[in-house]
Rosetta silent file (secondary structure, phi, psi, omega in degrees, C-alpha in Angstrom):
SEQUENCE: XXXXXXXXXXXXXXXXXXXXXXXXXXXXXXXXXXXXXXXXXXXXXXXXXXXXXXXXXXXXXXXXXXXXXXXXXXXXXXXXXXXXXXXXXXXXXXXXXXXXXXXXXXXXXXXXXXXXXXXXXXXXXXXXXXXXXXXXXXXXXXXXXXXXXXXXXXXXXXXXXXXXXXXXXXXXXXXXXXXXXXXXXXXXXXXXXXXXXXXXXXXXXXXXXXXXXXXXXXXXXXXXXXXXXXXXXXXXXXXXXXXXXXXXXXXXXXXXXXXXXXXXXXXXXXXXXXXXXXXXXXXXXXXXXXXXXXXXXXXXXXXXXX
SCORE:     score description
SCORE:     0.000 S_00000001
   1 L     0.000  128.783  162.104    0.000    0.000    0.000 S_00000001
   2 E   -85.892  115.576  146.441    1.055    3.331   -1.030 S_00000001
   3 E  -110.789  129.303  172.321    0.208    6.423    0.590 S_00000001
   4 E   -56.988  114.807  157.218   -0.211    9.893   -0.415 S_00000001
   5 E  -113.637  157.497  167.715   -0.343   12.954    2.022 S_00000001
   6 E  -164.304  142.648 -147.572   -0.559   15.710    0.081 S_00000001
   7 E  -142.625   94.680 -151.196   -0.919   19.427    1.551 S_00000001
   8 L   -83.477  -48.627  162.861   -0.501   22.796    0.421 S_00000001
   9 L  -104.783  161.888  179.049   -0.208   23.812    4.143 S_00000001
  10 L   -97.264 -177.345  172.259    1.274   20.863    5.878 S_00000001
  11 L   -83.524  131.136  168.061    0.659   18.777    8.849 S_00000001
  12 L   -64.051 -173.868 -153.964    2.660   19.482   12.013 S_00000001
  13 H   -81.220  -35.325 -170.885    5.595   17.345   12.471 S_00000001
  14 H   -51.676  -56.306  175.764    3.745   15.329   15.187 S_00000001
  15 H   -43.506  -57.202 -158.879    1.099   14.531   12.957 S_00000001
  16 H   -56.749  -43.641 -179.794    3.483   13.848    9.526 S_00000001
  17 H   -31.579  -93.494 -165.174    5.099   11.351   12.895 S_00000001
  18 H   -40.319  -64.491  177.739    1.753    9.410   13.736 S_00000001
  19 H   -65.750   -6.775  177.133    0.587    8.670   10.151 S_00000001
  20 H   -74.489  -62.140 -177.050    3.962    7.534    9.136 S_00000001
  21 H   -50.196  -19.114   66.183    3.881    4.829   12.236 S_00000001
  22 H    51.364 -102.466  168.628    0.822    4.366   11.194 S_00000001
  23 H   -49.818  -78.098 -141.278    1.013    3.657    7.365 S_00000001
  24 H   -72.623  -39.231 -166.746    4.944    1.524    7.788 S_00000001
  25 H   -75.167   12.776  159.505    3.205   -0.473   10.836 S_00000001
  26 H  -119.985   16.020  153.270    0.749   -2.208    8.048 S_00000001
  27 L   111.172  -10.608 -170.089    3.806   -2.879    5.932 S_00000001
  28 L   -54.177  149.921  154.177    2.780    0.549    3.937 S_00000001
  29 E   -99.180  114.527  168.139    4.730    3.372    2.227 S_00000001
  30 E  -100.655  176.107 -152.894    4.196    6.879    2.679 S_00000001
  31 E  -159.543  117.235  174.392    5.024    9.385    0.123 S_00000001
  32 E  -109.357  135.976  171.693    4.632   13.260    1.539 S_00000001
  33 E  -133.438  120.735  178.301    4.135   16.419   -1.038 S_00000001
  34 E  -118.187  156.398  156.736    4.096   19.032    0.962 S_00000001
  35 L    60.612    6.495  170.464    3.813   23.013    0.249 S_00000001
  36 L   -31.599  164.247  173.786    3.058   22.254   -3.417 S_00000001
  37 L  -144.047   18.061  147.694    2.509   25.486   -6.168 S_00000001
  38 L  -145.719  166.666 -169.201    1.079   23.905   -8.683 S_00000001
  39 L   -89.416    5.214  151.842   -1.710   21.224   -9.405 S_00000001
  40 H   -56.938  -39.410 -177.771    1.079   19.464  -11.882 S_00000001
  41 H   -77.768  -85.101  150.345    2.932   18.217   -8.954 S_00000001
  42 H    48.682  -69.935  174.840   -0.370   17.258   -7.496 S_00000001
  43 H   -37.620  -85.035  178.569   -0.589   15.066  -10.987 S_00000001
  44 H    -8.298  -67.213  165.958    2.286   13.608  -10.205 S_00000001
  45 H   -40.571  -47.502 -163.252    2.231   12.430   -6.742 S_00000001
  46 L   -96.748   30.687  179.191   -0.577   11.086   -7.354 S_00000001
  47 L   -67.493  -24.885 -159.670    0.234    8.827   -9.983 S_00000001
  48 L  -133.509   -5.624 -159.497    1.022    5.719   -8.563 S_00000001
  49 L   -86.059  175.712  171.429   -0.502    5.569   -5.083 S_00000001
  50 L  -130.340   16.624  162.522   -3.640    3.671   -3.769 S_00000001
  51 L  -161.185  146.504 -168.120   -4.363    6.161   -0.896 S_00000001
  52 E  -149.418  120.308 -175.888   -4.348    9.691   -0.387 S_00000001
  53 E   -91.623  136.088  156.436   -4.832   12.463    2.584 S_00000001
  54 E  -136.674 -171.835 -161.920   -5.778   15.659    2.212 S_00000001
  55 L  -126.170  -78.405  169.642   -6.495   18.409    3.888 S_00000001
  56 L  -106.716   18.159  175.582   -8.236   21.683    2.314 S_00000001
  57 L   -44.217  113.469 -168.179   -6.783   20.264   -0.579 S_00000001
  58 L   -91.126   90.588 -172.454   -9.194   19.941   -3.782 S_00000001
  59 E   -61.514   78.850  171.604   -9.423   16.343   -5.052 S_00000001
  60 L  -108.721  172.941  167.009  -11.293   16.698   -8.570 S_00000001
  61 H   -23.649  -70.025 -174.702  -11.872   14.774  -11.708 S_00000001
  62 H   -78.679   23.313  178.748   -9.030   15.588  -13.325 S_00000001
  63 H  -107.262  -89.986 -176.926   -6.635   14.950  -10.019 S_00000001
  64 H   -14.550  -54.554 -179.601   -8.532   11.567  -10.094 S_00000001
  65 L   -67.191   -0.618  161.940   -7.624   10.950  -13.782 S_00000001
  66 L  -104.336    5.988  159.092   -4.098   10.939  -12.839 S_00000001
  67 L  -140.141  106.241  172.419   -4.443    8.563  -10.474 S_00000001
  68 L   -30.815  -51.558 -171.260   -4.566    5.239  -11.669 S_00000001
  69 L  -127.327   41.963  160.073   -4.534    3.140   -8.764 S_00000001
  70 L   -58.676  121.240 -175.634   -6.321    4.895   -6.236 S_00000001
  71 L  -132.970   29.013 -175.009   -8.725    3.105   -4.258 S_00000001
  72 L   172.304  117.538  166.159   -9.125    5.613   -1.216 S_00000001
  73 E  -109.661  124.405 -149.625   -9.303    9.476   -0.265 S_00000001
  74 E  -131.950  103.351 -168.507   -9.417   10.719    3.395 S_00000001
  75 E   -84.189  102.174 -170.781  -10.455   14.471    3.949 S_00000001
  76 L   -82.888   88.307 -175.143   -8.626   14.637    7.176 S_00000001
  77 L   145.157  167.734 -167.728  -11.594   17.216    9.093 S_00000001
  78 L   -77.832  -30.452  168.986  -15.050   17.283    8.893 S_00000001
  79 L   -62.608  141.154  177.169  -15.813   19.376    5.519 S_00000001
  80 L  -143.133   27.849  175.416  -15.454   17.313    2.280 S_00000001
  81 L   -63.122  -24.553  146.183  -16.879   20.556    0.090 S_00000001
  82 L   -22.308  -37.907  152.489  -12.930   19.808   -1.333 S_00000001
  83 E  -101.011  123.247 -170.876  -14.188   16.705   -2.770 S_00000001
  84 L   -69.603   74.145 -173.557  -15.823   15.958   -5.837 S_00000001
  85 H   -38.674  -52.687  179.621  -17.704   13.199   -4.433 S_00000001
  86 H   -51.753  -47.687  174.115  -19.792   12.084   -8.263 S_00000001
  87 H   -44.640  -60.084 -167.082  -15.720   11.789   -9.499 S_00000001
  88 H   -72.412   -5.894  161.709  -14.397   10.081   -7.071 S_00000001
  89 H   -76.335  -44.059 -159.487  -17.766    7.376   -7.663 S_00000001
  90 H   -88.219  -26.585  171.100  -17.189    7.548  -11.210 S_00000001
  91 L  -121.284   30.403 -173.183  -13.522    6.514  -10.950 S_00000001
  92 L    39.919   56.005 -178.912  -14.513    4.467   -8.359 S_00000001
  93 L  -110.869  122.007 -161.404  -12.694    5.863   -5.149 S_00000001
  94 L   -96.200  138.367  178.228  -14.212    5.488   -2.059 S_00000001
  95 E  -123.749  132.370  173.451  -13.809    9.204   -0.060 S_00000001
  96 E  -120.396 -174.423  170.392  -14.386    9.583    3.623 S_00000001
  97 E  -144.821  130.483 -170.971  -13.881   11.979    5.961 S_00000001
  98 L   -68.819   58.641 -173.584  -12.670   12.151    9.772 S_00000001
  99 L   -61.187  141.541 -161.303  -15.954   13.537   11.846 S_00000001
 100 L    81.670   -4.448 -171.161  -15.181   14.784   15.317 S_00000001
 101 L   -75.204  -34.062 -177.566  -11.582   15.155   15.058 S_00000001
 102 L  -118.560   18.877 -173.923  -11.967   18.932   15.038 S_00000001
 103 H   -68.396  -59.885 -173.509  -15.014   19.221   16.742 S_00000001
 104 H   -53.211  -34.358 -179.391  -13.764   20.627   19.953 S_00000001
 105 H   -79.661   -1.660  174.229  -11.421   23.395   18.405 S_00000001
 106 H   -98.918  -12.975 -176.417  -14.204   24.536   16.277 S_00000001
 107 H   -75.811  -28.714 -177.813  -16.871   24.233   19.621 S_00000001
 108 H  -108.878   -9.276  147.955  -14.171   26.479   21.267 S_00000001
 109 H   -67.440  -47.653 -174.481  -13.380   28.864   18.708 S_00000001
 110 H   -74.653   -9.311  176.690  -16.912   29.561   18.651 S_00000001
 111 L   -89.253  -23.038  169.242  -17.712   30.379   22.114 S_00000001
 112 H   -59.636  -38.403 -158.646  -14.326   32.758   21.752 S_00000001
 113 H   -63.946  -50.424 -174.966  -16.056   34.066   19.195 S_00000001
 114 H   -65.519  -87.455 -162.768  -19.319   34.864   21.322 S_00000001
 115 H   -22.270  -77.312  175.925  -16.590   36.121   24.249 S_00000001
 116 H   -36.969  -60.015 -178.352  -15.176   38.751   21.636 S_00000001
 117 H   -88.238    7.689  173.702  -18.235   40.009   20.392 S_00000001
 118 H   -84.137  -42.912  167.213  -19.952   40.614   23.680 S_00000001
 119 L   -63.362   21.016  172.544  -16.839   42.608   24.743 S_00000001
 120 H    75.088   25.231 -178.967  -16.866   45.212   21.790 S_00000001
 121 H    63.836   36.506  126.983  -13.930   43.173   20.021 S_00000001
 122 H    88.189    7.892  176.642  -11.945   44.106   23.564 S_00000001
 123 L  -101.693 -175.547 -179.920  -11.868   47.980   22.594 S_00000001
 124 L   -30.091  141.978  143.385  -13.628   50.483   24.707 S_00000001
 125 L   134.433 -179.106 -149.895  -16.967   50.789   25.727 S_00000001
 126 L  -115.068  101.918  170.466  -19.737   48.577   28.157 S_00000001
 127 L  -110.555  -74.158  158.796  -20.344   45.214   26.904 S_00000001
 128 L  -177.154  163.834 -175.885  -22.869   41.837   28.379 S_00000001
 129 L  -116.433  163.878 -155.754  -21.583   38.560   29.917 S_00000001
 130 L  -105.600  -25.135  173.363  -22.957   35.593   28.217 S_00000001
 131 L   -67.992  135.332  165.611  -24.762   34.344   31.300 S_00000001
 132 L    96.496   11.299 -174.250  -28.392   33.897   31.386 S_00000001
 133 L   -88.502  174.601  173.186  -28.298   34.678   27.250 S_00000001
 134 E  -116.145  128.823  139.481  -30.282   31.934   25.362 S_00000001
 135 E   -92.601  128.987  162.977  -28.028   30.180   22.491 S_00000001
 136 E   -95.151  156.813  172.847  -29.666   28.404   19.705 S_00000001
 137 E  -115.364   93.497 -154.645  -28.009   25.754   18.203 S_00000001
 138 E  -120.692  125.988  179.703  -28.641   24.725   14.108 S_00000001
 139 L   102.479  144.137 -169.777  -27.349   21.122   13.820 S_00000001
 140 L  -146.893   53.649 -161.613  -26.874   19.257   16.581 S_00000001
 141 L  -123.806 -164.025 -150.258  -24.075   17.172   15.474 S_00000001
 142 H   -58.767  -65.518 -160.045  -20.366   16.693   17.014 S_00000001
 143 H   -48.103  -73.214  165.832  -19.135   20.266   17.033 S_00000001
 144 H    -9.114  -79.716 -176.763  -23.067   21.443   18.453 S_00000001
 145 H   -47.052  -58.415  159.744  -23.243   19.310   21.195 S_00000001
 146 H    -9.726  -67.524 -163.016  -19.453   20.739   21.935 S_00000001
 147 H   -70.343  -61.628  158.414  -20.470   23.805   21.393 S_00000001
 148 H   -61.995  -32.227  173.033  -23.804   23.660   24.022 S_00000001
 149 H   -70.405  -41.364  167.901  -22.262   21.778   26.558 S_00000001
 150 H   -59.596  -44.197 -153.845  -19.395   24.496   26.922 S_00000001
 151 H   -71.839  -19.844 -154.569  -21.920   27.453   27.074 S_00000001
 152 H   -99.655    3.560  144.381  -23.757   25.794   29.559 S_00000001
 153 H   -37.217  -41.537 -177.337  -20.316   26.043   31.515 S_00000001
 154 L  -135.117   68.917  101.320  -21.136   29.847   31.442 S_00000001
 155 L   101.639   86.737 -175.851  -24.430   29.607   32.793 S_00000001
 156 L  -135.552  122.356 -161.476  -25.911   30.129   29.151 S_00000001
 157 E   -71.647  160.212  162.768  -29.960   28.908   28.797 S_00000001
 158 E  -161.336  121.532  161.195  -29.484   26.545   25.472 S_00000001
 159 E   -77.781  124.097  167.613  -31.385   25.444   22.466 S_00000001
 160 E  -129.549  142.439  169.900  -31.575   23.221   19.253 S_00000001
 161 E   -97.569  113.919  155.024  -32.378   22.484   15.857 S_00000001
 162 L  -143.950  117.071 -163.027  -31.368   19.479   14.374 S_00000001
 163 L   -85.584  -27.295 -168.119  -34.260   17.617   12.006 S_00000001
 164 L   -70.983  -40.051 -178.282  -31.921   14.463   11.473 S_00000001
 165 L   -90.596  144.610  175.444  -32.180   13.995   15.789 S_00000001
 166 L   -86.741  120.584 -174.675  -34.847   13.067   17.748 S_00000001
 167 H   -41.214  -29.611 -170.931  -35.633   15.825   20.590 S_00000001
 168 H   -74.772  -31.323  170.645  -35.555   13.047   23.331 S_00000001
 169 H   -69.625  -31.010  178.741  -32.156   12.889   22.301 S_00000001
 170 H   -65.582  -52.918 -152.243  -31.222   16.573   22.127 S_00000001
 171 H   -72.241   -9.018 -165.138  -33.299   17.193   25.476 S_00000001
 172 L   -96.744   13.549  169.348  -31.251   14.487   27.185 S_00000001
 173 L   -76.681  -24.909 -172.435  -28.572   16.630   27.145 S_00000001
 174 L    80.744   68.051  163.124  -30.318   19.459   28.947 S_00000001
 175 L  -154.174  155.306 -169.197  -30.724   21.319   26.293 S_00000001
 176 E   -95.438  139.666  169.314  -34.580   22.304   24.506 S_00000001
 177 E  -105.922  118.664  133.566  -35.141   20.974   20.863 S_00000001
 178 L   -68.034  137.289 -172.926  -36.856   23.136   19.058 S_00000001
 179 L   -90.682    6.357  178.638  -38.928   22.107   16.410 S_00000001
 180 L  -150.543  136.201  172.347  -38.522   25.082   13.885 S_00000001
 181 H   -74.019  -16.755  178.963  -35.645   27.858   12.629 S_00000001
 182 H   -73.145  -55.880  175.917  -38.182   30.462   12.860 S_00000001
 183 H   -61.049  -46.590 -169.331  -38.794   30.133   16.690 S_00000001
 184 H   -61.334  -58.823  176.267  -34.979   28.981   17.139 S_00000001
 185 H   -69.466  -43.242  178.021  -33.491   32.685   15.575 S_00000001
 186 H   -70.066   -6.013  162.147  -36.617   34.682   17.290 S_00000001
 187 L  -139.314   62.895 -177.583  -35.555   33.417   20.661 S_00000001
 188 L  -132.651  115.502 -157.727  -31.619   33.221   20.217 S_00000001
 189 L  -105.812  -56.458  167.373  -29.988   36.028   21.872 S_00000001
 190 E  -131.484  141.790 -178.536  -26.884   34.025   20.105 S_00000001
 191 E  -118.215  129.392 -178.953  -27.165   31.469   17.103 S_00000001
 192 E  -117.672  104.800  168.471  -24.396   29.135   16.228 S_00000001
 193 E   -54.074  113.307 -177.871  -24.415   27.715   12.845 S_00000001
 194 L  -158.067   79.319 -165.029  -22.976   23.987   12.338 S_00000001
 195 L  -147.788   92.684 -129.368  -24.696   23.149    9.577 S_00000001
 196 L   -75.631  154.411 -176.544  -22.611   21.514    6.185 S_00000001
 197 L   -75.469  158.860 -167.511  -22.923   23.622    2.802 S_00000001
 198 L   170.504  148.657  179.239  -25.523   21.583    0.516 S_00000001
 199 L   -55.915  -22.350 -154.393  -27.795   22.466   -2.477 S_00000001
 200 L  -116.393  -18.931  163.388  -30.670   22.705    0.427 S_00000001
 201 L  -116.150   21.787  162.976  -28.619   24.944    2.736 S_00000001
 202 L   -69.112  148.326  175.312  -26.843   27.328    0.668 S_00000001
 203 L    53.779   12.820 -178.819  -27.663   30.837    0.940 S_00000001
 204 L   -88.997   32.549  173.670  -30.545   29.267    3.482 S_00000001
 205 E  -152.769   74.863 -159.209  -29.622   31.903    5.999 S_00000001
 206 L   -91.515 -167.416 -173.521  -31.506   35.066    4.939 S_00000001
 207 H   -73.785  -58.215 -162.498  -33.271   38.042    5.999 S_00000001
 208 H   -35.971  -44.429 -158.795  -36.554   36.148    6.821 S_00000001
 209 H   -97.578  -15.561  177.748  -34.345   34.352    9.467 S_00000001
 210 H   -86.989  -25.820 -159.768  -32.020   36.871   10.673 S_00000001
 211 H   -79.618  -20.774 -164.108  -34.447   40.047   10.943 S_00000001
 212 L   -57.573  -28.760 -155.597  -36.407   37.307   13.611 S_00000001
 213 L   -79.776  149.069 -177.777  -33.726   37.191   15.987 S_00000001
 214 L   -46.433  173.640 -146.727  -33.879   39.719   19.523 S_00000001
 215 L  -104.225  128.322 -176.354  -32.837   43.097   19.938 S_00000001
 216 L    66.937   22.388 -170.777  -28.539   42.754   20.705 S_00000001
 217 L   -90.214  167.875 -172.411  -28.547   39.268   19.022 S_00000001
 218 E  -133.263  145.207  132.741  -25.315   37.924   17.289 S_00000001
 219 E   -38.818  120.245  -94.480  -24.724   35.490   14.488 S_00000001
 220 E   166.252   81.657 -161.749  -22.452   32.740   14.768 S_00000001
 221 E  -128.549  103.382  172.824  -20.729   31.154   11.585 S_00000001
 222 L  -112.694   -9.053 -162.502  -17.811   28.326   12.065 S_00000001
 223 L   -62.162 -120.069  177.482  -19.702   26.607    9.421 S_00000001
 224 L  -152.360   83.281 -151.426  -19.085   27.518    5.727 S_00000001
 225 L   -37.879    2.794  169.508  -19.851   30.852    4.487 S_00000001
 226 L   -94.808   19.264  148.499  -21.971   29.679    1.370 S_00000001
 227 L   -75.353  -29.707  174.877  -24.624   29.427    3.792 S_00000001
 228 E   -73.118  162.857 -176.672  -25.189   32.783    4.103 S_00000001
 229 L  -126.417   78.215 -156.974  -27.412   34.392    2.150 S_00000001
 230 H   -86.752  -49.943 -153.756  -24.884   37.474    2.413 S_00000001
 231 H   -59.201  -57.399  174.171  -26.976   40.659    0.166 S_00000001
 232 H   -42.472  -36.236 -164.222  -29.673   39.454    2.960 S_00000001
 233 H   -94.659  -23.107  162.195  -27.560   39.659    6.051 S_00000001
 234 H   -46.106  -52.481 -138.234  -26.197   43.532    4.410 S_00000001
 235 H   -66.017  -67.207 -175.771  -29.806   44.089    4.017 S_00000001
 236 H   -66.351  -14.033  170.826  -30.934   43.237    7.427 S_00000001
 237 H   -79.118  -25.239  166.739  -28.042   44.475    9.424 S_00000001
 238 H   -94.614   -6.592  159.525  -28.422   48.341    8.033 S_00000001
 239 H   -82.853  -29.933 -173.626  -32.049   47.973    9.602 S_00000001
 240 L  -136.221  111.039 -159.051  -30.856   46.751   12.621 S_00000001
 241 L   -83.597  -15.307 -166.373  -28.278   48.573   14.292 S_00000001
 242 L   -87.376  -15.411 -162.573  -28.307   46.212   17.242 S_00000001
 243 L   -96.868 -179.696 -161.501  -27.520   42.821   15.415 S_00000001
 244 E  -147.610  115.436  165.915  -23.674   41.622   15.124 S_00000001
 245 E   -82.932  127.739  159.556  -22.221   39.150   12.380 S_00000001
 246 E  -138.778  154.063  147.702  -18.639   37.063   13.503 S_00000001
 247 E  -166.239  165.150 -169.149  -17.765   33.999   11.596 S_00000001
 248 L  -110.090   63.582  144.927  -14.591   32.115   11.068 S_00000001
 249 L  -167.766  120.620  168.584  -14.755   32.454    7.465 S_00000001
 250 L   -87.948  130.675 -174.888  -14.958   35.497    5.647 S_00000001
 251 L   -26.247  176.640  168.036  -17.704   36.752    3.424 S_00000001
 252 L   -84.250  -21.092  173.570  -17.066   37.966    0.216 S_00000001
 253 L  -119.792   46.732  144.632  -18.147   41.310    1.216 S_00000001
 254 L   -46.132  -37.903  161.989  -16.255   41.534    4.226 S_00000001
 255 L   -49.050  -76.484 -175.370  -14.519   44.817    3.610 S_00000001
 256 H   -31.682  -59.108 -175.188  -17.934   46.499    2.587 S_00000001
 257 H   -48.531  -29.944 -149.398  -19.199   44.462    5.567 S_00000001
 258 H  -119.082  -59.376  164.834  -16.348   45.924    8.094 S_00000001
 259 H   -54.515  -30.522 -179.891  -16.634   49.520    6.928 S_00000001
 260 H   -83.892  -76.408 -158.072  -20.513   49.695    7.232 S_00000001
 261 H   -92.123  -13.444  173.264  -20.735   47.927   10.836 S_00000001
 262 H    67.898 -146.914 -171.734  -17.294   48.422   12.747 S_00000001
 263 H   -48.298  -14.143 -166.651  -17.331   46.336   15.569 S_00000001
 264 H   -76.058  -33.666 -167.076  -20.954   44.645   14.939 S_00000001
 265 E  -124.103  143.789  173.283  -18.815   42.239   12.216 S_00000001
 266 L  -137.286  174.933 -163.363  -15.817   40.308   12.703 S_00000001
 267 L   175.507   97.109 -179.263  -13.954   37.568   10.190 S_00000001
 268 L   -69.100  123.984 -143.675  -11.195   35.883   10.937 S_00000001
 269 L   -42.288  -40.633  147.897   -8.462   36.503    8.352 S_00000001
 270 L  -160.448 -178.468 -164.827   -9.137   32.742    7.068 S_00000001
 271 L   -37.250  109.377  178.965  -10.853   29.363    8.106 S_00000001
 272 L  -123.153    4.153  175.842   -9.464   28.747   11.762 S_00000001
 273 L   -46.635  -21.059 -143.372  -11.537   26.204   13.537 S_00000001
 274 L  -124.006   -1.790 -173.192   -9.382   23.543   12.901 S_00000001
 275 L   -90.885   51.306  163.659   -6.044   25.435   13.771 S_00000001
 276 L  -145.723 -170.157 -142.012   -4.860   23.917   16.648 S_00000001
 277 H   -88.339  -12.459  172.598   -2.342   21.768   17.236 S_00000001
 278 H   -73.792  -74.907  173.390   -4.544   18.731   19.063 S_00000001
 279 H   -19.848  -62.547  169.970   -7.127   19.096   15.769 S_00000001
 280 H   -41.173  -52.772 -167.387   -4.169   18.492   13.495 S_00000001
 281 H   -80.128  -52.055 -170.234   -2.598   15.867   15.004 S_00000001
 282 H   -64.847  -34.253 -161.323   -6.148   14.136   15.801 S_00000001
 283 H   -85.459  -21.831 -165.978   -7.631   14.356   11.955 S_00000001
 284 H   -79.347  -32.666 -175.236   -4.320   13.374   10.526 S_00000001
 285 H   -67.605  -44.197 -179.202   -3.990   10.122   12.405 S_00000001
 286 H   -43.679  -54.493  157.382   -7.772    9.525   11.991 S_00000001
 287 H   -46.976  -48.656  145.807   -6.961    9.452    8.192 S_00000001
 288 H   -29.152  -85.983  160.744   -4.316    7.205    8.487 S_00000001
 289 H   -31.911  -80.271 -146.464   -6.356    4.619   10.568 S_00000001
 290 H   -61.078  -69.342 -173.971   -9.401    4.661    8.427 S_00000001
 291 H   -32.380  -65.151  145.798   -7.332    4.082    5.180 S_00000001
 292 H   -25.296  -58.261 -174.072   -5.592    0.900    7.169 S_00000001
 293 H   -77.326  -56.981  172.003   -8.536   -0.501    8.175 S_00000001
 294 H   -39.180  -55.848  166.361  -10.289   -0.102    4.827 S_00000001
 295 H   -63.679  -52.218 -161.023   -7.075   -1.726    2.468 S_00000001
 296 H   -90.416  -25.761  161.374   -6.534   -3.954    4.917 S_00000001
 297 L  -111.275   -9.216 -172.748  -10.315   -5.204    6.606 S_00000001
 298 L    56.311   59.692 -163.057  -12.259   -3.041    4.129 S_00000001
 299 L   -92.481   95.406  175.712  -14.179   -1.029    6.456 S_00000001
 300 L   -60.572    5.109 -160.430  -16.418    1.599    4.938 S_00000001
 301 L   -74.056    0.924 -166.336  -17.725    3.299    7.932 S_00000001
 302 L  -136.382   21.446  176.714  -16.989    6.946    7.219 S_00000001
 303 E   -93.124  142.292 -169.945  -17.404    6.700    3.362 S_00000001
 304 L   -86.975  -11.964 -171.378  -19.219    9.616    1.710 S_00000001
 305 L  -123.420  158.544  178.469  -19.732    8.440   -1.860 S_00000001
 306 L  -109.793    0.000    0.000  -21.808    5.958   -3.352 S_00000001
């Protein structure tokens, strides 16, 4: 077995560490391209291998047609918008992904997130403690649960949407399922988005849903910023001086966005849930394992394609 990592930003060293022991302990070869600049080397690497890690890396149809003897791709983090899922079916490549490996540093970037914008962004001026706010919660998957179980560290009332979960499951958490996004943003003081990009939820987070939410309420995007419905969230944000945009991706009209509202919008310079040095270490290994078990017992449990 041949493996691929291949990474335009790398892996820390710990990580590059783990999947090597990893890969060599099932008799395996790894083969690292790191810091690539063009999608020719890409070709290349990936010429000969039968498994391949990536990271935000974009695996498409024409990557695929250069690799002959692929039989596995591993999106080391929970997003797989990076993979062309119909390709890799079509050239018969099974693609997973690691879920939960970065669920806590994105559950704890987002409550920083909250922390930041209650303080004014840390400049001058009177800002609110987070206790006794109500968060909603849309999706109620690894990161969610993360994400409500911290707040209710700092004594934060909490709420959820997730239509895939049954409320006896949400509520056994101590936390209320709501049964609708209209009631969940009209009684969300703060709403935290963890909800995957998708033909049915792009742009699904519009004015109708934004204008609902209370008087001081803030928005909450670790997600993936083609969820927004961003002309709406302009729209509704010059009517209402009180609401506040942060997410840990930025819009496309983030300048425009930054100049109109000051402190009400924040954006972290790029995608950082996943930036920390446990997350890294955890998704990369994850990738590793799954690939192992899959050549070697042919275990499908995390594949994404049909």
């Amino acid at each position: 077995m041949k493996v691929l990592v291949a990474t335009e930003k790398p892996f820390a060293k710990k990580a590059i560490d783990g999947i090597r022991s990893i890969i060599e302990g099932a008799k395996g070869e790894l083969v690292l391209l790191e810091k690539y600049t063009s999608v020719d080397q890409f070709y290349a690497a990936v010429a000969d291998v039968d498994a391949l890690i990536v990271r935000s890396d974009k695996v498409t149809a024409e990557v695929l047609d250069h690799a002959k003897n692929l039989k596995i791709v591993v999106r080391a983090g929970a997003g797989f918008d990076n993979l062309d899922l119909a390709a890799c079916t079509a050239h018969k490549v099974v693609a997973m992904n690691t879920p939960g490996q970065n669920s806590n540093a994105v559950a704890e970037l987002a409550l920083g997130l909250m922390v930041m914008m209650a303080r004014n962004q840390y400049t001058p001026g009177t800002g609110c403690e987070l206790k006794g706010k109500t968060l909603g919660i849309q999706a109620y998957g690894n990161v969610g649960r993360l994400v409500g179980n911290i707040a209710k560290g700092f004594g934060m009332k909490v709420q959820a949407l997730d239509p895939f979960l049954p409320a006896e499951k949400i509520e056994a958490d101590g936390v209320k399922a709501v049964t609708n996004l209209e009631e969940l943003y009209a009684t969300s003081d703060y709403l935290s988005l963890h909800i995957p990009a998708t033909e049915q939820t792009k742009g699904s987070i519009n004015y109708n849903l934004v204008s609902r939410m209370p008087k001081g309420a803030t928005l909450i995007n670790t997600a993936r910023k083609e969820v927004i419905n961003e002309p709406e969230l302009m729209k509704v944000m010059e009517e209402r001086e009180d609401l506040k945009y942060v997410a840990d991706v930025a819009p496309a009209c983030a300048e425009e966005m930054k100049a109109k509202f000051g402190n009400r919008f924040f954006a972290t310079p790029k995608k950082m849930g996943a930036e920390t040095g446990e997350a890294n270490v955890n998704a990369g290994l994850a990738a590793a394992n799954q690939i192992v078990d899959f050549l070697v017992n042919g275990n499908e449990r995390f594949r994404l394609n049909k």
